[in-house]
N, CA, C and O atoms as a MOPAC input file, in Angstrom:
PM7 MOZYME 1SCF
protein

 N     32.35100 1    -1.73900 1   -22.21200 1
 C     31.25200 1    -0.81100 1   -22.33800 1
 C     31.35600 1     0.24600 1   -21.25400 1
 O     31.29600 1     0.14600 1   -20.02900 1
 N     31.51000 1     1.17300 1   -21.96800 1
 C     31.17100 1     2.62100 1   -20.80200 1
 C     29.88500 1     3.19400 1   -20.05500 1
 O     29.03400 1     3.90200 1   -20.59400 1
 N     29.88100 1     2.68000 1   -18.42600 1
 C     28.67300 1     3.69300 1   -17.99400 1
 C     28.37200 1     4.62900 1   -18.07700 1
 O     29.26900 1     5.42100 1   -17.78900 1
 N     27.02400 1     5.28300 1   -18.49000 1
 C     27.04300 1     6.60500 1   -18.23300 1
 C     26.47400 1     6.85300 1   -16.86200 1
 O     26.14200 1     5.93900 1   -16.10700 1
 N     26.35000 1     8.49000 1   -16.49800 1
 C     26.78000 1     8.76300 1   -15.32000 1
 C     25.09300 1     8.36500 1   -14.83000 1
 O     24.90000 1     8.55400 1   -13.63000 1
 N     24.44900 1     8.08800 1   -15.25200 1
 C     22.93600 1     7.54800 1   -14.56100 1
 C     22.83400 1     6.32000 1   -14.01700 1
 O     22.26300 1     5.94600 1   -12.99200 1
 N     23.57500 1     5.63000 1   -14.97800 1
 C     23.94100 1     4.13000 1   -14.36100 1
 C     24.94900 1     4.23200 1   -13.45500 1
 O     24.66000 1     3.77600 1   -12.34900 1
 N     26.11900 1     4.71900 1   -13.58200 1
 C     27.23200 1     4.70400 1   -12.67200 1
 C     26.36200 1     5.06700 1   -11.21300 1
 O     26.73000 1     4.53300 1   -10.16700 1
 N     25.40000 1     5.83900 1   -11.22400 1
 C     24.58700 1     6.68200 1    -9.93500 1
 C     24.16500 1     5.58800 1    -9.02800 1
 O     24.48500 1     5.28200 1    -7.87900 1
 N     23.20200 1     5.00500 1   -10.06000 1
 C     22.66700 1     4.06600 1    -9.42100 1
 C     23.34200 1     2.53200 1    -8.49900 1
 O     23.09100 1     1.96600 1    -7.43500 1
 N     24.59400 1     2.28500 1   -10.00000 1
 C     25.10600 1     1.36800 1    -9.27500 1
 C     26.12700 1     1.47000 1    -7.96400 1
 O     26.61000 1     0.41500 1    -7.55100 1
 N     26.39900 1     2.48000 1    -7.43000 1
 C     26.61400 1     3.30500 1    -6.54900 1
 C     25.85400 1     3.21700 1    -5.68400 1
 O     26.06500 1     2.58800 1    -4.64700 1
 N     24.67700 1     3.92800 1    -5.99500 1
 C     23.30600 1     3.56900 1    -4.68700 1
 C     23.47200 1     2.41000 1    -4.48600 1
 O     24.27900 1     2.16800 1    -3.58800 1
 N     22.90700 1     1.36000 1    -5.09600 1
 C     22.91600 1     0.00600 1    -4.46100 1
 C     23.97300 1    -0.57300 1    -4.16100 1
 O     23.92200 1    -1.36000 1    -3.21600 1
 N     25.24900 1    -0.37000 1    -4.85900 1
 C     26.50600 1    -0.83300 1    -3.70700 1
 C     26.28400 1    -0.55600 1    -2.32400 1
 O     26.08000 1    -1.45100 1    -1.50400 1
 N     26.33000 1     1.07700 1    -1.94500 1
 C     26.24600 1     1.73500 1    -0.40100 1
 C     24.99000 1     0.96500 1     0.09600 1
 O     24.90100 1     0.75300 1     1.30600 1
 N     24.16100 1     0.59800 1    -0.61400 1
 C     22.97700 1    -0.35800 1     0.27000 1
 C     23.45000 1    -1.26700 1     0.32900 1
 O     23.22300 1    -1.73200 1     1.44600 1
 N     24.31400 1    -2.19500 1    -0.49700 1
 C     24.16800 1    -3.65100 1    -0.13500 1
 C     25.47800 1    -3.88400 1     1.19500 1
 O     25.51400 1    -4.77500 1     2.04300 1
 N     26.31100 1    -2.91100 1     1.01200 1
 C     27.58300 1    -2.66400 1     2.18000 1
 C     26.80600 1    -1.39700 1     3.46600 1
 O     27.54200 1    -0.72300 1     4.18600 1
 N     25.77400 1    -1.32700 1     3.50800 1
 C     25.28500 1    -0.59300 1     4.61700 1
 C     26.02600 1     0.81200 1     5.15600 1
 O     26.19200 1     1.55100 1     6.12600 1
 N     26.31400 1     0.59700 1     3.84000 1
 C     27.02300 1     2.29600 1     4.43200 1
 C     25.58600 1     3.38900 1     4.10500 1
 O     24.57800 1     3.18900 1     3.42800 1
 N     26.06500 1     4.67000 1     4.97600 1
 C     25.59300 1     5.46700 1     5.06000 1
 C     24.98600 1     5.90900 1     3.48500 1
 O     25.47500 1     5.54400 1     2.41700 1
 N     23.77200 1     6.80600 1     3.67000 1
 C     22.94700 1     7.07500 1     2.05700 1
 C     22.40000 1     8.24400 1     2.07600 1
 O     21.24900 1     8.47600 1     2.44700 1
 N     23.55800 1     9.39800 1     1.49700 1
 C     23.25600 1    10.91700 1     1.61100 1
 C     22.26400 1    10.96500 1     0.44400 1
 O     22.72800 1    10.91500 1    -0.69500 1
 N     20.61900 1    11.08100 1     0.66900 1
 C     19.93100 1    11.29200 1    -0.13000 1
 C     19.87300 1    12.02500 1    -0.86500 1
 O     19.34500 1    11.69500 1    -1.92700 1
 N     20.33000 1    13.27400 1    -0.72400 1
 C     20.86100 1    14.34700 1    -1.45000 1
 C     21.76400 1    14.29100 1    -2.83100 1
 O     21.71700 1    15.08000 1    -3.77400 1
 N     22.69800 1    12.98600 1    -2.65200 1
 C     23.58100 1    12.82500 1    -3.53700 1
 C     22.65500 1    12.48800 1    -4.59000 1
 O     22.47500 1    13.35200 1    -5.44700 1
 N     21.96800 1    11.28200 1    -4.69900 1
 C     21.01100 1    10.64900 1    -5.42100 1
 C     19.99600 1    11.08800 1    -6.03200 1
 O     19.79100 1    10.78900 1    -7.20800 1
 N     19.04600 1    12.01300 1    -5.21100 1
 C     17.62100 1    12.60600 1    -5.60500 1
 C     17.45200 1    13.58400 1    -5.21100 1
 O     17.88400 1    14.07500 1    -4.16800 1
 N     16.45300 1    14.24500 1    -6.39000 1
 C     16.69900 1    15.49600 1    -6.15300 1
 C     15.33500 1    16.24700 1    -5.67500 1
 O     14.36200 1    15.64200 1    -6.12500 1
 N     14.92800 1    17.52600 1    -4.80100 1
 C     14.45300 1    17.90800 1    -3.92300 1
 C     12.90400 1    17.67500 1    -4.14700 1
 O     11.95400 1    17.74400 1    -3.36800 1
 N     13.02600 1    17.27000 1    -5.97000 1
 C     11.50300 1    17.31800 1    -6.13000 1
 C     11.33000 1    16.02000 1    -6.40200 1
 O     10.61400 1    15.82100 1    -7.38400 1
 N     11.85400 1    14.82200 1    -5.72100 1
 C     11.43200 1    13.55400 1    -6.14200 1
 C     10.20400 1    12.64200 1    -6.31000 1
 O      9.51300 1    12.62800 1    -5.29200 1
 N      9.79200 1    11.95800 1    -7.20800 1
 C      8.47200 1    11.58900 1    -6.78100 1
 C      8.92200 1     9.75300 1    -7.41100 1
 O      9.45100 1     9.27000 1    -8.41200 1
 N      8.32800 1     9.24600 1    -6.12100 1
 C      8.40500 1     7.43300 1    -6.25400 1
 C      6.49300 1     7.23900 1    -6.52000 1
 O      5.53800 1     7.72900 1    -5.91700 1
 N      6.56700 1     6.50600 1    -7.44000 1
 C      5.18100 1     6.20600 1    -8.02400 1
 C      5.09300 1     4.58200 1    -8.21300 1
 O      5.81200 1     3.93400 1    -8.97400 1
 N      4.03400 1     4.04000 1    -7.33800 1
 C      4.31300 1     2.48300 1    -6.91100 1
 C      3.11500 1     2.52300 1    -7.52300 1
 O      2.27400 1     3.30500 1    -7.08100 1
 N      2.87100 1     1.86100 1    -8.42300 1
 C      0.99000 1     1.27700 1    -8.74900 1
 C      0.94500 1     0.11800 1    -7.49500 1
 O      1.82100 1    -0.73400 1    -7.34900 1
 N     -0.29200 1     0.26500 1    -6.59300 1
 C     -0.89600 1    -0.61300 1    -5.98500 1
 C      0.28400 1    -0.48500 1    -4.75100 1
 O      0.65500 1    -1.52200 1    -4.20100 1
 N      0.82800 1     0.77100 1    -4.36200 1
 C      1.84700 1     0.93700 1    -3.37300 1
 C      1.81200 1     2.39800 1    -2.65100 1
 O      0.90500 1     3.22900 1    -2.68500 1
 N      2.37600 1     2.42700 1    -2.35300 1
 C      2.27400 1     3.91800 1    -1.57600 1
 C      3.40800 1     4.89000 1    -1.95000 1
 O      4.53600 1     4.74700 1    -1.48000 1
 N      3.03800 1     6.04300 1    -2.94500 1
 C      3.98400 1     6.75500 1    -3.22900 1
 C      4.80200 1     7.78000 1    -2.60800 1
 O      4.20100 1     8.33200 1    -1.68600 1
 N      5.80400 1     8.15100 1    -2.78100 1
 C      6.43700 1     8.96700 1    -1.56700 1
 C      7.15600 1    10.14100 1    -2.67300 1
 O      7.49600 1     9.96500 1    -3.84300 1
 N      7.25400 1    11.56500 1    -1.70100 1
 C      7.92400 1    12.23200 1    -2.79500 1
 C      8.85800 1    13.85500 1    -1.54600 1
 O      8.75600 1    14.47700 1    -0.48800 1
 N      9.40500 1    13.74700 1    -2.39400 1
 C     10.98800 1    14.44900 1    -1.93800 1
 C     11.80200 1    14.10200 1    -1.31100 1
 O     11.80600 1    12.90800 1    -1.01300 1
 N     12.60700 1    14.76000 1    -0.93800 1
 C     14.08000 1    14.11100 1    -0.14300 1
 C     13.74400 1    13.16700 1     1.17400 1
 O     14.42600 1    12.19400 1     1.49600 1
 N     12.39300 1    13.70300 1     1.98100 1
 C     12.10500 1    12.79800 1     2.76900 1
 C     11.43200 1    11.43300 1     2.19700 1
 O     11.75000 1    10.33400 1     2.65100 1
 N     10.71900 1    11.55600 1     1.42500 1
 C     10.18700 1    10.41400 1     0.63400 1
 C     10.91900 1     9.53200 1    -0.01100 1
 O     10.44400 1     8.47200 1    -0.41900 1
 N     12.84600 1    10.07300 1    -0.26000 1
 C     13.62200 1     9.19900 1    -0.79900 1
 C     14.17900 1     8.46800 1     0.50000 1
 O     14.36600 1     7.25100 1     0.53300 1
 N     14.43300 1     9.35100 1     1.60100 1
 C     15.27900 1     8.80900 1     2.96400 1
 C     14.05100 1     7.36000 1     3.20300 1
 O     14.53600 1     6.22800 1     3.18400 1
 N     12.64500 1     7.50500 1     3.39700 1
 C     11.41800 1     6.93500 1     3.78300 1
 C     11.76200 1     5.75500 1     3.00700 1
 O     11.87300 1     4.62300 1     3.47800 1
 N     11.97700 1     6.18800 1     1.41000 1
 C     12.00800 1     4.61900 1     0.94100 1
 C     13.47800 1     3.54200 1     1.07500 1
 O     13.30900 1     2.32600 1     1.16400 1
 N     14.56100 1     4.00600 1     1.07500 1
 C     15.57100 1     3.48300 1     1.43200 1
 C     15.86200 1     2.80400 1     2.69800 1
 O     16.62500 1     1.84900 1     2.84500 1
 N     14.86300 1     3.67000 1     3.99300 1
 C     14.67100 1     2.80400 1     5.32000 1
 C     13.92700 1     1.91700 1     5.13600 1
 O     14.19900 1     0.92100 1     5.80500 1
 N     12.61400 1     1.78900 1     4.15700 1
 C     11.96400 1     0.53500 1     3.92200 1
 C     12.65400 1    -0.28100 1     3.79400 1
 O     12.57100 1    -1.20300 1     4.60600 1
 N     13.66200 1    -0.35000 1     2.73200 1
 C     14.19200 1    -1.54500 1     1.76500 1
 C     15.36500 1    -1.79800 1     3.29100 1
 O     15.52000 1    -2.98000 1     3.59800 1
 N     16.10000 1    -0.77600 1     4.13700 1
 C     16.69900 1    -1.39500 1     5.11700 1
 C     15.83300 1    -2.06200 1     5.96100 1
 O     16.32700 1    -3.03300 1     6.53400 1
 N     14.94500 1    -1.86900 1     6.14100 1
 C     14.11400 1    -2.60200 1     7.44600 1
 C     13.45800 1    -4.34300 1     6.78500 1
 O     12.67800 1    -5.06500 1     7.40600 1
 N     13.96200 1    -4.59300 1     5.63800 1
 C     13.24500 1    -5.63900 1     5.08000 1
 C     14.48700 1    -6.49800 1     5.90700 1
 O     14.38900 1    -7.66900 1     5.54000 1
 N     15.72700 1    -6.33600 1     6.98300 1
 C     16.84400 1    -6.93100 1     7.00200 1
 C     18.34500 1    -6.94500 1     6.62300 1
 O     18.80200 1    -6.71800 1     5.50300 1
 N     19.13500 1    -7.29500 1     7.91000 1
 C     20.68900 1    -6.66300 1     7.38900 1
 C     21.13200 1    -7.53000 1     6.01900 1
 O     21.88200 1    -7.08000 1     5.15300 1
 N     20.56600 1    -8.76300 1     5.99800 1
 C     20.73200 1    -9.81800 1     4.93800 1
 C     20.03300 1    -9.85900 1     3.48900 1
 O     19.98500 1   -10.76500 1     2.65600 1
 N     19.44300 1    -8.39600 1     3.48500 1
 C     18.85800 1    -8.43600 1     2.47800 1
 C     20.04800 1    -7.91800 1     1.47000 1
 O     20.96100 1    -7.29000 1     2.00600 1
 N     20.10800 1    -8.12900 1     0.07700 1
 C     20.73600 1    -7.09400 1    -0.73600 1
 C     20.24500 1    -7.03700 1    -2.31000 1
 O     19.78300 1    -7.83400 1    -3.12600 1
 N     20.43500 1    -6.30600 1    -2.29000 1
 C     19.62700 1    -5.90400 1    -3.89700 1
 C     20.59000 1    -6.40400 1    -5.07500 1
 O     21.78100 1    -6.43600 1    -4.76400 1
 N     20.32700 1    -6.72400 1    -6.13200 1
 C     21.00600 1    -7.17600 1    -6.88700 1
 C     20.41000 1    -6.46600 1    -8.69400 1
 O     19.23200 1    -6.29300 1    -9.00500 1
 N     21.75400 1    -6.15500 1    -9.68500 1
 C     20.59800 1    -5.64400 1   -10.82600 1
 C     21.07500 1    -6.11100 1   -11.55100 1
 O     22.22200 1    -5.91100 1   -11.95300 1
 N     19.78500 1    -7.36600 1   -12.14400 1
 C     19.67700 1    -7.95300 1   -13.06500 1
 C     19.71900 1    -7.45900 1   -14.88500 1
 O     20.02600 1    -8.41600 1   -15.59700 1
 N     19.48700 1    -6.29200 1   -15.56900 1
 C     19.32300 1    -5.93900 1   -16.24200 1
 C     19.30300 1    -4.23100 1   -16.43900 1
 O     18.81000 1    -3.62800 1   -15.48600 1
 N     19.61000 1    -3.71000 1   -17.15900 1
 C     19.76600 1    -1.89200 1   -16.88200 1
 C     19.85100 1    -1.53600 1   -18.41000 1
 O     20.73600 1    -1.86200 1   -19.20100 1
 N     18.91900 1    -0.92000 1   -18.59700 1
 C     19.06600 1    -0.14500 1   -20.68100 1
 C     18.61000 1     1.16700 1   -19.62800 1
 O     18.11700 1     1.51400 1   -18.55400 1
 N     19.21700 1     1.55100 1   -20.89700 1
 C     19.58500 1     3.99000 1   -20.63200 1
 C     18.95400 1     4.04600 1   -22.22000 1
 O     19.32100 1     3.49600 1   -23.25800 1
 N     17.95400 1     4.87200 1   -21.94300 1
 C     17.53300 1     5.91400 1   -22.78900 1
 C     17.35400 1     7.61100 1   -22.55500 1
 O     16.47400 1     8.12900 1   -21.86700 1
 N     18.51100 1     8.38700 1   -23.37400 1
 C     18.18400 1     9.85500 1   -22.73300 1
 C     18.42500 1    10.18100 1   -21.08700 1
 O     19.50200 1    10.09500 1   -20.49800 1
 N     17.36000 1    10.50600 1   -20.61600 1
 C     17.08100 1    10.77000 1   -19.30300 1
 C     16.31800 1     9.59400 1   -18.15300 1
 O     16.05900 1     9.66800 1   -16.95100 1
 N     16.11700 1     8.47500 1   -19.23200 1
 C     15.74900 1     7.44400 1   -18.10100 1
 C     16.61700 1     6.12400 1   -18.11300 1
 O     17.46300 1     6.12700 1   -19.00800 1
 N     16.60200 1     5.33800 1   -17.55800 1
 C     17.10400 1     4.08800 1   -17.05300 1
 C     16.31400 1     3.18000 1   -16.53300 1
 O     15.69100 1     3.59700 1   -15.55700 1
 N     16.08200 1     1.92900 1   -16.87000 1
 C     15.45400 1     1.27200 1   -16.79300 1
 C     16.27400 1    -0.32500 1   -15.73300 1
 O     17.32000 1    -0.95600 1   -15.88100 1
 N     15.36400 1    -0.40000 1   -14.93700 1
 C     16.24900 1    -1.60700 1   -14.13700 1
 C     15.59900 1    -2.83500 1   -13.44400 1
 O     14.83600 1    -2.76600 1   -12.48000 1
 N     15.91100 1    -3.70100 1   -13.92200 1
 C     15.12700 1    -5.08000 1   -13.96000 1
 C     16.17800 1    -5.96100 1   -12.43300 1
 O     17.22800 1    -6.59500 1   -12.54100 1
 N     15.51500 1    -5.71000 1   -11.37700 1
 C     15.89000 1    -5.91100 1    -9.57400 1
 C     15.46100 1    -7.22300 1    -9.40300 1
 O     14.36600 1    -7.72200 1    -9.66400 1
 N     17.11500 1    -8.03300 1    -8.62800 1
 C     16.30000 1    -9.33000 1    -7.80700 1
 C     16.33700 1    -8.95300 1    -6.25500 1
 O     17.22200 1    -8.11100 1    -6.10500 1
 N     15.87300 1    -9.17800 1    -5.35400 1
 C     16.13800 1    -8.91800 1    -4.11800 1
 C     16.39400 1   -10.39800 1    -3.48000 1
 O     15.79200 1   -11.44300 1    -3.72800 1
 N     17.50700 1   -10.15300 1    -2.55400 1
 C     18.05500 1   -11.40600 1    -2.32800 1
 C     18.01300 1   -11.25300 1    -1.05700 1
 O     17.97500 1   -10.07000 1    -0.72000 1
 N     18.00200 1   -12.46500 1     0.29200 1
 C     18.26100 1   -12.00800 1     1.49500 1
 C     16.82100 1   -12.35600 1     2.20500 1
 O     16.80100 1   -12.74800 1     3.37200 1
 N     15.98400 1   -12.24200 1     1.67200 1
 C     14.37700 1   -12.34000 1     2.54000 1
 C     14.25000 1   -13.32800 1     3.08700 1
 O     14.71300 1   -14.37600 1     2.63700 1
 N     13.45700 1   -13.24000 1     4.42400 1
 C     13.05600 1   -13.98500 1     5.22000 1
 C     12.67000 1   -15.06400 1     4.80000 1
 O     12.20200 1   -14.88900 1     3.67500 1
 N     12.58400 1   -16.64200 1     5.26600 1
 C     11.69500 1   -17.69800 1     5.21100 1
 C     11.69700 1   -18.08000 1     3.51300 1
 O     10.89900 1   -18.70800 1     2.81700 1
 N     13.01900 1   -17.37100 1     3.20800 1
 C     12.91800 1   -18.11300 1     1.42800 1
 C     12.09200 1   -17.64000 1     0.58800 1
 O     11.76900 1   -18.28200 1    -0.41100 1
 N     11.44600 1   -16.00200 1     0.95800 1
 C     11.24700 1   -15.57100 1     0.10600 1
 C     11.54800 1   -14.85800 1    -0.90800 1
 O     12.34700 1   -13.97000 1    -0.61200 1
 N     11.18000 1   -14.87800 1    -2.20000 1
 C     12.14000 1   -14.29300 1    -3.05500 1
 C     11.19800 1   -13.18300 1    -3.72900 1
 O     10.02100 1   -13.46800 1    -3.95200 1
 N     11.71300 1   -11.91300 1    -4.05700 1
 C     11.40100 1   -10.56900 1    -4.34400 1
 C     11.52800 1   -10.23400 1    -5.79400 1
 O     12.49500 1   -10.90000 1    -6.16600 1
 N     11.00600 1    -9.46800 1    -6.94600 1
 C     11.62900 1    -9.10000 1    -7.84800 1
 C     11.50100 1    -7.34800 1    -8.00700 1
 O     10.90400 1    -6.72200 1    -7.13100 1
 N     11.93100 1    -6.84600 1    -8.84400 1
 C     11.28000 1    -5.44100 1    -9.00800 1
 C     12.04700 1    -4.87100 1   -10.27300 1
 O     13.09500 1    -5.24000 1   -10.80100 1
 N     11.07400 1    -3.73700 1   -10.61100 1
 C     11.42300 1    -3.06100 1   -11.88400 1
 C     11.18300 1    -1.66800 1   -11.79200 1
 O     10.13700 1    -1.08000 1   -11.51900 1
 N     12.65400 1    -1.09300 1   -12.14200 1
 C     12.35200 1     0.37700 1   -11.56500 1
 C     12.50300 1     1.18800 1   -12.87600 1
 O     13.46300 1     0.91400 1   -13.59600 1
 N     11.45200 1     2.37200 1   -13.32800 1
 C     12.30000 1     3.34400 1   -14.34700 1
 C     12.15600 1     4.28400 1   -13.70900 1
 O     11.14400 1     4.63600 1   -13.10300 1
 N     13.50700 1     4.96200 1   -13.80400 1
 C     14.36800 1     6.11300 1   -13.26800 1
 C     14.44300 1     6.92500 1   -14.49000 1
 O     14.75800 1     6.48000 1   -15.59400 1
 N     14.02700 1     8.56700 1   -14.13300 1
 C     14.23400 1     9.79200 1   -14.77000 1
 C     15.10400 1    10.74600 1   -14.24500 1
 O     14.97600 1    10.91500 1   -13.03300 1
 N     15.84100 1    11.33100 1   -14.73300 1
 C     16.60600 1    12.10500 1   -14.35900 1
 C     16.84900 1    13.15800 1   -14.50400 1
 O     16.14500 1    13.51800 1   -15.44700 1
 N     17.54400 1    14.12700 1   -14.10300 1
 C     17.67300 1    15.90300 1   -14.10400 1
 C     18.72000 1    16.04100 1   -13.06400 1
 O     18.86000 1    15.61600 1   -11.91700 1
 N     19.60400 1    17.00300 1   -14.10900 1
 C     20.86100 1    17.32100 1   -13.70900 1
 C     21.64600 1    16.62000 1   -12.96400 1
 O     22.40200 1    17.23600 1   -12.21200 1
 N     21.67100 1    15.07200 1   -12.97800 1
 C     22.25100 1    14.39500 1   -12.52500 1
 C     21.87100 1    13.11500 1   -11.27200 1
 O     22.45300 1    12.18400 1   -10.71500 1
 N     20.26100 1    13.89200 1   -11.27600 1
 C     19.88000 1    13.16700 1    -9.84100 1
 C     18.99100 1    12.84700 1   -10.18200 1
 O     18.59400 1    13.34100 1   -11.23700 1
 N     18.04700 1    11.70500 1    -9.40300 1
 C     17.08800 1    10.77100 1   -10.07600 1
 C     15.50200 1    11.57400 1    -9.36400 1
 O     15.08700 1    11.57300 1    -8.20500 1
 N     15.11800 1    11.98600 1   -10.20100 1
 C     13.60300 1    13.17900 1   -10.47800 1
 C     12.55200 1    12.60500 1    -9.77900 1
 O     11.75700 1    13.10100 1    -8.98100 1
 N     12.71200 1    11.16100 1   -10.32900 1
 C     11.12500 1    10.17200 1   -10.26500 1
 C     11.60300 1     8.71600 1   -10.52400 1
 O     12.54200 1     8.50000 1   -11.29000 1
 N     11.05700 1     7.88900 1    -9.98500 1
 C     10.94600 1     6.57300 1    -9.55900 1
 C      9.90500 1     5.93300 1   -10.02000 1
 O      8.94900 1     5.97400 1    -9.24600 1
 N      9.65900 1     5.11800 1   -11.39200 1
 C      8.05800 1     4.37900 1   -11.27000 1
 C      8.90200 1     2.82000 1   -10.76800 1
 O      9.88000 1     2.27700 1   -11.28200 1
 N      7.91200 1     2.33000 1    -9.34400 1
 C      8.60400 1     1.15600 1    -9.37500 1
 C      7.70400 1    -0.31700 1    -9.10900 1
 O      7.22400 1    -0.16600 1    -7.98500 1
 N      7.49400 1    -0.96400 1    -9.36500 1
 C      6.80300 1    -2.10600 1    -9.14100 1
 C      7.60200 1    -3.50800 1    -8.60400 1
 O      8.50100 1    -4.09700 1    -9.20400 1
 N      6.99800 1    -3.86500 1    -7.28200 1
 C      7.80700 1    -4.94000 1    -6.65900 1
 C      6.74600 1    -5.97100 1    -6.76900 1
 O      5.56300 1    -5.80900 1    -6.46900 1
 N      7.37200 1    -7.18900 1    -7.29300 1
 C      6.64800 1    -8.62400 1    -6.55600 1
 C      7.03400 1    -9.70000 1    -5.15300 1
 O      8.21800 1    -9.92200 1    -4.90200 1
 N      6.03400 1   -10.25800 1    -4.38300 1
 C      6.76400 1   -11.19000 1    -3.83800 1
 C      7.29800 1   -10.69900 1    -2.82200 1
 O      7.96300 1   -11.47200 1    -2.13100 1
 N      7.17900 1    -9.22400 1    -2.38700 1
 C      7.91400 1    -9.19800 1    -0.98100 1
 C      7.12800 1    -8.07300 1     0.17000 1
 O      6.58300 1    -6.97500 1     0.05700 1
 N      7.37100 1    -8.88300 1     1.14200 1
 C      6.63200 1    -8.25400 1     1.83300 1
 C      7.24500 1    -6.44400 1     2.51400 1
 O      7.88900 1    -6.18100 1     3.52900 1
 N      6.85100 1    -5.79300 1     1.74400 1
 C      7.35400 1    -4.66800 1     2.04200 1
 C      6.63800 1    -3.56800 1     3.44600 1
 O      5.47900 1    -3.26600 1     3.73000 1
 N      7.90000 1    -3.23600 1     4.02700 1
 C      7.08400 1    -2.38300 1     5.56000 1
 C      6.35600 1    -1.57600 1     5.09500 1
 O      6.62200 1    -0.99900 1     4.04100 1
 N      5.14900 1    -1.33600 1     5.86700 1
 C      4.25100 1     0.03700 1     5.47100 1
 C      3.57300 1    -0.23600 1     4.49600 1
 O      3.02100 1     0.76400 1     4.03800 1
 N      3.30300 1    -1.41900 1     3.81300 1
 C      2.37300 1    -1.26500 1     2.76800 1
 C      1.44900 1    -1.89500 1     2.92100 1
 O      0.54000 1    -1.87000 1     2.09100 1

């Protein structure tokens, strides 16, 4: 099965997260981004993408994201997240849909369970 280039994006992002390499936000999202958390704190543009990616680093070097599930429709992508790595045996899930434009991810609706996330 062939990725397309929304999935290829993403699975990209979360590689460079789970190997701690560096995360040119720029590559990923684009200037008008908006992350929309029901019952979370939403963040929006390039700083709001850097903001949320230091969250998910500050949860721990042992954390790593893992993606359980991914369907592409059009301009969105849909992604069904385990988070692995948490403190004291806790275990995380999350579900993200991703929209896209011209290549870079627009908007974020994302909903996490189960983990204690910084800043919220």
């Amino acid at each position: 099965m062939t990725l397309s280039t929304h999935s290829q994006l993403l699975r990209e992002l979360v590689a460079r997260f789970n190997e701690r390499q560096s995360i040119e936000v720029e590559r990923y999202f684009a200037p008008n981004f908006q992350l929309r958390q029901p019952g979370g704190r939403d963040r929006a543009g390039l700083a709001g993408a850097r903001d949320m990616i230091d969250a998910l680093v500050a949860l721990g070097e042992q954390v790593h994201l893992r993606i359980l599930a991914m369907v592409e429709q059009d301009d969105h992508v849909a992604v069904r997240w385990q988070v692995e790595g948490l403190q004291a045996g806790a275990a995380a899930a999350m579900m993200g849909i991703y929209r896209f434009e011209a290549g870079l991810i627009v908007e974020d609706w994302g909903l996490a369970v189960g983990a204690p996330w910084p800043g919220e």
